[in-house]
py3Dmol code that shows the C-alpha trace and the ligand (Angstrom):
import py3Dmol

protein = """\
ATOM      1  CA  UNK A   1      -4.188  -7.485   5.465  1.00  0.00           C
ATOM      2  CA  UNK A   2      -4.474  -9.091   2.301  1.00  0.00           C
ATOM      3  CA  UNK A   3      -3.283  -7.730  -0.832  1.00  0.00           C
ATOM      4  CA  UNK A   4      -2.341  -3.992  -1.566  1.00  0.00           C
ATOM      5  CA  UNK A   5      -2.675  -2.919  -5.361  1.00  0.00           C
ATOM      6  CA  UNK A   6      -1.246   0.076  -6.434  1.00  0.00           C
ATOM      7  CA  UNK A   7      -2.465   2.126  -9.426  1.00  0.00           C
ATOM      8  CA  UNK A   8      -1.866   5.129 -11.321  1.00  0.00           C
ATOM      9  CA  UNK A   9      -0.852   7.064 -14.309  1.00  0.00           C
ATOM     10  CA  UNK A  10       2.730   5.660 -15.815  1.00  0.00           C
ATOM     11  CA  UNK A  11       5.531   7.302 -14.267  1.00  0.00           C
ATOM     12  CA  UNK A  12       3.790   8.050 -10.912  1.00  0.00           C
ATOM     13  CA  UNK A  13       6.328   5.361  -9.001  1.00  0.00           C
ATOM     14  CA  UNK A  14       3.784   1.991  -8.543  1.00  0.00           C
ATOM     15  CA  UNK A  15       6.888  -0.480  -9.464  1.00  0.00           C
ATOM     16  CA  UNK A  16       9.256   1.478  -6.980  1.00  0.00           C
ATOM     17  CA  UNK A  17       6.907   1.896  -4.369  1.00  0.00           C
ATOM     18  CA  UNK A  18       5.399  -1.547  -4.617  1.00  0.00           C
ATOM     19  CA  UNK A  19       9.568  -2.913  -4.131  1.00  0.00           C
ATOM     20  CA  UNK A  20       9.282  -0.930  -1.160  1.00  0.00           C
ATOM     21  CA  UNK A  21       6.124  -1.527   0.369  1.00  0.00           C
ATOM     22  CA  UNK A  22       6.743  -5.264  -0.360  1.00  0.00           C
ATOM     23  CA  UNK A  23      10.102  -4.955   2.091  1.00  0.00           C
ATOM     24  CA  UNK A  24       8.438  -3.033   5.230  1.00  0.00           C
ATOM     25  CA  UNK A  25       5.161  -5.420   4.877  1.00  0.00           C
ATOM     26  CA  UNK A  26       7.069  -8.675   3.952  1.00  0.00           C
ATOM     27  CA  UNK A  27       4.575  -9.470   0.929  1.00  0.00           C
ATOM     28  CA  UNK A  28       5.799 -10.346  -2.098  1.00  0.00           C
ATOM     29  CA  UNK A  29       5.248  -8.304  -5.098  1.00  0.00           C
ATOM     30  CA  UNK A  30       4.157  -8.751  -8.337  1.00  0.00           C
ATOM     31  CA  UNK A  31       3.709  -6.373 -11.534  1.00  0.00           C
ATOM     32  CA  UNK A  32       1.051  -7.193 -14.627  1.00  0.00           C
ATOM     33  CA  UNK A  33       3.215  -5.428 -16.889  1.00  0.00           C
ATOM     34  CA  UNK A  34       6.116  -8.294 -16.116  1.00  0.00           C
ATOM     35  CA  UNK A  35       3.864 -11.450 -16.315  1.00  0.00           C
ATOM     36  CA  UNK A  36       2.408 -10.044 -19.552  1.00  0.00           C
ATOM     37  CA  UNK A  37       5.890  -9.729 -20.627  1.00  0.00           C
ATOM     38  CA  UNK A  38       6.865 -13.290 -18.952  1.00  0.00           C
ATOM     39  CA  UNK A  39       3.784 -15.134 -20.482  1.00  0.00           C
ATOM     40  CA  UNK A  40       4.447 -13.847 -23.837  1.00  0.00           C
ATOM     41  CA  UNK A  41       8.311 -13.721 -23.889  1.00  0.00           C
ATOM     42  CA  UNK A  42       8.098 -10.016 -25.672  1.00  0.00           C
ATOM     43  CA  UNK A  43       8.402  -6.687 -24.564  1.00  0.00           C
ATOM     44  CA  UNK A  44       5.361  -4.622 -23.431  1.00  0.00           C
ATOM     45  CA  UNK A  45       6.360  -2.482 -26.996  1.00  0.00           C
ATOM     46  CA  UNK A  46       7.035  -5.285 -29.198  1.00  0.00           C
ATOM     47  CA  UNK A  47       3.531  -6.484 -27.684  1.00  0.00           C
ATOM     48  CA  UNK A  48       2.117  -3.079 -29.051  1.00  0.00           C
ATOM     49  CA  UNK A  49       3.935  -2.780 -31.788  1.00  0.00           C
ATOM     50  CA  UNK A  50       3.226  -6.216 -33.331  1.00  0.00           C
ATOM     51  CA  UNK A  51      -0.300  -7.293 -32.016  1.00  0.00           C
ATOM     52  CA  UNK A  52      -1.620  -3.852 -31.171  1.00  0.00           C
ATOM     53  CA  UNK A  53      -3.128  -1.901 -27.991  1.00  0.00           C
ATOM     54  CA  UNK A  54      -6.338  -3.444 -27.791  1.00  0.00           C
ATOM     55  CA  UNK A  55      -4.357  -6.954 -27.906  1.00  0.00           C
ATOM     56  CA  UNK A  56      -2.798  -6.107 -24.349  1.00  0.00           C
ATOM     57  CA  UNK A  57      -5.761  -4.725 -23.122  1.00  0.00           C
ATOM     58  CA  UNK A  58      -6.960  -8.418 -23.021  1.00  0.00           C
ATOM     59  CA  UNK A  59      -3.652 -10.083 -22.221  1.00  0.00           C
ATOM     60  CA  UNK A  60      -4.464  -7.216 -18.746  1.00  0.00           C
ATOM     61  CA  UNK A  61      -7.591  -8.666 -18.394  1.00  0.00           C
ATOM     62  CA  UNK A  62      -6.485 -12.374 -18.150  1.00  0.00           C
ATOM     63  CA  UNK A  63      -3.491 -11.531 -16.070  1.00  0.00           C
ATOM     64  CA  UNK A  64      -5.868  -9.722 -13.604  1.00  0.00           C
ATOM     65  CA  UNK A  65      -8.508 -12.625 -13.218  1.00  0.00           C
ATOM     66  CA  UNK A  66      -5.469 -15.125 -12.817  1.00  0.00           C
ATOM     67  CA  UNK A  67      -4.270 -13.121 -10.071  1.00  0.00           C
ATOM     68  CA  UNK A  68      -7.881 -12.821  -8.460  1.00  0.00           C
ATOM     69  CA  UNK A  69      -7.753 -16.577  -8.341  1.00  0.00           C
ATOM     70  CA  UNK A  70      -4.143 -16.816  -7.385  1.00  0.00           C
ATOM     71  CA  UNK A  71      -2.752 -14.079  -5.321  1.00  0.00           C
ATOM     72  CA  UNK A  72      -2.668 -13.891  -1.334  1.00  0.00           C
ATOM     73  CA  UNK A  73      -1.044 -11.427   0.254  1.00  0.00           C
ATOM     74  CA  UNK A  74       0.638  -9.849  -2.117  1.00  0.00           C
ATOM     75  CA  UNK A  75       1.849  -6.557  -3.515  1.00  0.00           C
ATOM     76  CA  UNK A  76       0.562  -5.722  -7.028  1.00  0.00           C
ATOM     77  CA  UNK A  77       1.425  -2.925  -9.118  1.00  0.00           C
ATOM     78  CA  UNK A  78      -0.726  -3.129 -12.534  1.00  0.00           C
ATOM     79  CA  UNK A  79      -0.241  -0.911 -15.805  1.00  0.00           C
ATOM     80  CA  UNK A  80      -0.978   2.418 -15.928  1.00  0.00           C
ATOM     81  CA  UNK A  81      -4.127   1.639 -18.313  1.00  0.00           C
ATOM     82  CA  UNK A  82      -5.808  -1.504 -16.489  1.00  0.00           C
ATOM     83  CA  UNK A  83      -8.239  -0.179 -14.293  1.00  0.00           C
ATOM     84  CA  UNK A  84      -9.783   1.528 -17.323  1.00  0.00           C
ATOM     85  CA  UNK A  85     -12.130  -0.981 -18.073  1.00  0.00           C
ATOM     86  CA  UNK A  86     -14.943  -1.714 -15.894  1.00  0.00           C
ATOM     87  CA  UNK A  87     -14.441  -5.237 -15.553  1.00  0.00           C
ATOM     88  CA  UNK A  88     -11.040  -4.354 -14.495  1.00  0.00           C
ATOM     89  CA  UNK A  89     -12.168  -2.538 -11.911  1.00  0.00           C
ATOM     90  CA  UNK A  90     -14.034  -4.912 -10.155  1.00  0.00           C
ATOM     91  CA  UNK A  91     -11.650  -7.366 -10.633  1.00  0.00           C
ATOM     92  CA  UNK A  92      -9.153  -4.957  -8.343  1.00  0.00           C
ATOM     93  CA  UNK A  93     -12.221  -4.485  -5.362  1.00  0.00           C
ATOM     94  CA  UNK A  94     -12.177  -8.031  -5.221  1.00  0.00           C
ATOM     95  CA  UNK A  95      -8.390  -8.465  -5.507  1.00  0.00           C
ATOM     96  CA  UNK A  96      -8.105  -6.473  -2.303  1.00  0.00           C
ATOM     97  CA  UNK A  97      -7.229  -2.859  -1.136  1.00  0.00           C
ATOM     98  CA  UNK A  98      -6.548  -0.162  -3.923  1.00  0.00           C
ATOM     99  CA  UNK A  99      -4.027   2.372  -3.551  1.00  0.00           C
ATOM    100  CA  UNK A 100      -3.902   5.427  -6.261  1.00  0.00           C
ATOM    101  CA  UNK A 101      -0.872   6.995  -6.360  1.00  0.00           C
ATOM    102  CA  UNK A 102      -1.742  10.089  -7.848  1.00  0.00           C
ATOM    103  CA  UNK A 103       0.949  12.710  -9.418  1.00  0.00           C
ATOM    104  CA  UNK A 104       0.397  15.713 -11.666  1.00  0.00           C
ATOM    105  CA  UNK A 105       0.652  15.524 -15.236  1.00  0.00           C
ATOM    106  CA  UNK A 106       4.296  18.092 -14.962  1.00  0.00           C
ATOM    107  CA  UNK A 107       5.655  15.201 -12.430  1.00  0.00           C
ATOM    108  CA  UNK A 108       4.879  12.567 -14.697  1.00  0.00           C
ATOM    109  CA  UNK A 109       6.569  14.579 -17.561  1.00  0.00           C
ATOM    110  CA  UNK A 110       9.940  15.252 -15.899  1.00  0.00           C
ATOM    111  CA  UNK A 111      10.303  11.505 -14.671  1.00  0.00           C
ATOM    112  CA  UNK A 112       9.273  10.086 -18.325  1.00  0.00           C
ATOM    113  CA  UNK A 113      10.986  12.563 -20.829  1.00  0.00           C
ATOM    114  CA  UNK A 114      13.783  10.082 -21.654  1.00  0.00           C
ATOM    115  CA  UNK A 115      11.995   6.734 -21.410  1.00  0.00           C
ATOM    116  CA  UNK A 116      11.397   4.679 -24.499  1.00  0.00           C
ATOM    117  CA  UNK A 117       9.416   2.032 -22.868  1.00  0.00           C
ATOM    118  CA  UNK A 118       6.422   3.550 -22.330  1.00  0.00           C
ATOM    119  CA  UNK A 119       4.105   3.216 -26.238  1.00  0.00           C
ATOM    120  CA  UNK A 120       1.560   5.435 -25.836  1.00  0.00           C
ATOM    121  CA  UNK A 121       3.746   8.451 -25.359  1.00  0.00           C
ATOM    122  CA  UNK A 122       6.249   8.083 -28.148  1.00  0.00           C
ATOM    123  CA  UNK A 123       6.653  10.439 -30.836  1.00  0.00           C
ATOM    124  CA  UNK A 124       5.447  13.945 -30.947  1.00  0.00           C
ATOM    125  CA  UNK A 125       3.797  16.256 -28.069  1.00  0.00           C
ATOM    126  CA  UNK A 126       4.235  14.005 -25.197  1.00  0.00           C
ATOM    127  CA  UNK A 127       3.141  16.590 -22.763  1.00  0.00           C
ATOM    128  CA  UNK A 128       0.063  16.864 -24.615  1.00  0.00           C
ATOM    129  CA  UNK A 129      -0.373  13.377 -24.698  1.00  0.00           C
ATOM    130  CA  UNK A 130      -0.154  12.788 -20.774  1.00  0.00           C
ATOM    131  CA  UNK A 131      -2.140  15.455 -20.361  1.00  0.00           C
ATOM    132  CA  UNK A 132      -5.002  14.429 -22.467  1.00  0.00           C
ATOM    133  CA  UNK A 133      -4.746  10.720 -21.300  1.00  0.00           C
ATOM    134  CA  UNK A 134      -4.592  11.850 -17.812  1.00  0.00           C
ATOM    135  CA  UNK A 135      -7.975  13.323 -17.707  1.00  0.00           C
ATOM    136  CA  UNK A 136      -9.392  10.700 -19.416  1.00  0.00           C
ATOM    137  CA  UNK A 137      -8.245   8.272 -16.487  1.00  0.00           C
ATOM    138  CA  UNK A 138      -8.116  10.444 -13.440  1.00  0.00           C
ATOM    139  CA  UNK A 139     -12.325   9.535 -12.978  1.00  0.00           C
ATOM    140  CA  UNK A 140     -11.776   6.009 -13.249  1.00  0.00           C
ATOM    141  CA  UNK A 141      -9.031   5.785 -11.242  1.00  0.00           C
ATOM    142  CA  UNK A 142     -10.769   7.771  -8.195  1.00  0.00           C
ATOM    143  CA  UNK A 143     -13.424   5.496  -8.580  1.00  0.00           C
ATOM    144  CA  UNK A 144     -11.679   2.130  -8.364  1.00  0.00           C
ATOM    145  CA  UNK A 145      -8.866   3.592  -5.495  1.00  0.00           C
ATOM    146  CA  UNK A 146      -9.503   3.034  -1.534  1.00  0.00           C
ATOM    147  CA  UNK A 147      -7.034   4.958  -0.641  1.00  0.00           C
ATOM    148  CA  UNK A 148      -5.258   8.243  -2.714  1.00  0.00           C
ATOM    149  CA  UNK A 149      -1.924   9.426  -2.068  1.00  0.00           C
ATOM    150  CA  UNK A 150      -0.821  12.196  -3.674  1.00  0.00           C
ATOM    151  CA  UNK A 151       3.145  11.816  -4.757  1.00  0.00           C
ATOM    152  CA  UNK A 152       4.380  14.837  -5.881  1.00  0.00           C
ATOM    153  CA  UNK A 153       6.655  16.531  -4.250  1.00  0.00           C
ATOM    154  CA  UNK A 154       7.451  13.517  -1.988  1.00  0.00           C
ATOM    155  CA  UNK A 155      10.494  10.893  -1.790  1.00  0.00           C
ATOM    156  CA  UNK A 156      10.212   7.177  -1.865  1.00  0.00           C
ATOM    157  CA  UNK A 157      10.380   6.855   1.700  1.00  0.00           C
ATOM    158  CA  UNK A 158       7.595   9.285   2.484  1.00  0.00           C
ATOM    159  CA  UNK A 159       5.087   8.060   0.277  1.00  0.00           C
ATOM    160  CA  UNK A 160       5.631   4.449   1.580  1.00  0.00           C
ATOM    161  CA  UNK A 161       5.298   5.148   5.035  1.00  0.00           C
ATOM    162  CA  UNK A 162       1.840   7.069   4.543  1.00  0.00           C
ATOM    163  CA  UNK A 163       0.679   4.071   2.613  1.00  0.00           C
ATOM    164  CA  UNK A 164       1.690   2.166   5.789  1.00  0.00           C
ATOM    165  CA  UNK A 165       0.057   4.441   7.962  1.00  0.00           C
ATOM    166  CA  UNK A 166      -3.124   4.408   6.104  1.00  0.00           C
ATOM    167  CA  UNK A 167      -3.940   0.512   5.086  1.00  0.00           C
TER     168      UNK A 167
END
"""
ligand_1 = """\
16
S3P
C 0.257 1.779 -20.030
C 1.124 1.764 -18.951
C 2.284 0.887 -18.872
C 2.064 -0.375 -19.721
C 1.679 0.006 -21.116
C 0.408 0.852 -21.178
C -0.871 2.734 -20.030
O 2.535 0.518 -17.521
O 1.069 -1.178 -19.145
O 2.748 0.717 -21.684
O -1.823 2.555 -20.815
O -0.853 3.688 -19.212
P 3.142 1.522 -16.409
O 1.997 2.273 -15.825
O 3.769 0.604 -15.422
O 4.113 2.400 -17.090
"""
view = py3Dmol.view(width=600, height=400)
view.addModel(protein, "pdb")
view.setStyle({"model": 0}, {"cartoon": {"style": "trace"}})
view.addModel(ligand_1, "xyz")
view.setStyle({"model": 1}, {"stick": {}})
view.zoomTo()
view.show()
């Protein structure tokens, strides 16, 4: 089956579901945002905060082709931001089949309201933000996704055994 990569919007459950998935299809699992974090022994916000967006966008774009050359049969769930660029996105057909977990901007609000981690929806307006940001991204990550599952409105369990049903 080769590898399964799982994208979406932050908050939309890749890193739980990939945990999962990686269980029922014995594959191992692996996240970008944690070997960005490993390789540069910071926190994806100190990372921001220090070197600035653009900065990780090419620390996402390393980790990616790394993984291209590396990774067999793996899960992979990448940030919410990679498949963005274009590059990125082919980079993820060749890496193997892309799932989209896709959730609506009021999910992604609920689950996120009291996280810190997450940069680029600090400070003021957050709904605004993720609203804003999501239809900027929603295009590009139809385009790069094999497979959509929509998550709202689901558990854990259901949305990993439609993924199962549907590789
Ligand atoms: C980002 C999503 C985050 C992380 C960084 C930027 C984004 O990952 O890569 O904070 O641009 O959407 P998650 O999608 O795992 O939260």
């Amino acid at each position: 089956m080769g590898n399964v990569i799982l994208i979406g919007f932050m908050g939309c459950g890749k890193t739980t579901v990939g945990l999962k998935l990686s269980y029922r299809l014995r594959k191992t699992v692996t996240d970008t945002d944690k070997e960005i974090e490993k390789e540069e022994k910071r926190s994806i916000s100190d990372i921001f905060a220090q070197d600035g967006e653009a900065y990780f966008r090419e620390k996402e774009t390393e980790c990616l082709r790394r993984l291209t050359e590396t990774a067999g049969n793996q899960i992979i769930s990448v940030g919410g931001g990679l498949p963005m660029r274009e590059i990125n996105r082919e980079l993820l057909g060749q890496l193997g089949q892309v799932v989209y977990l896709r959730a609506k901007a009021e999910t992604i609000y609920e689950r996120l309201k009291y996280d810190a981690t997450r940069p680029l929806l600090q400070g003021e307006r957050p709904q605004e933000k993720i609203r804003i940001l999501m239809e900027q991204r929603e295009p590009n990550y139809e385009k790069a996704a094999d497979i959509i599952v929509d998550v709202d409105g689901k558990d854990f369990e259901q949305i990993v055994s439609e993924i199962e049903r549907r590789l």
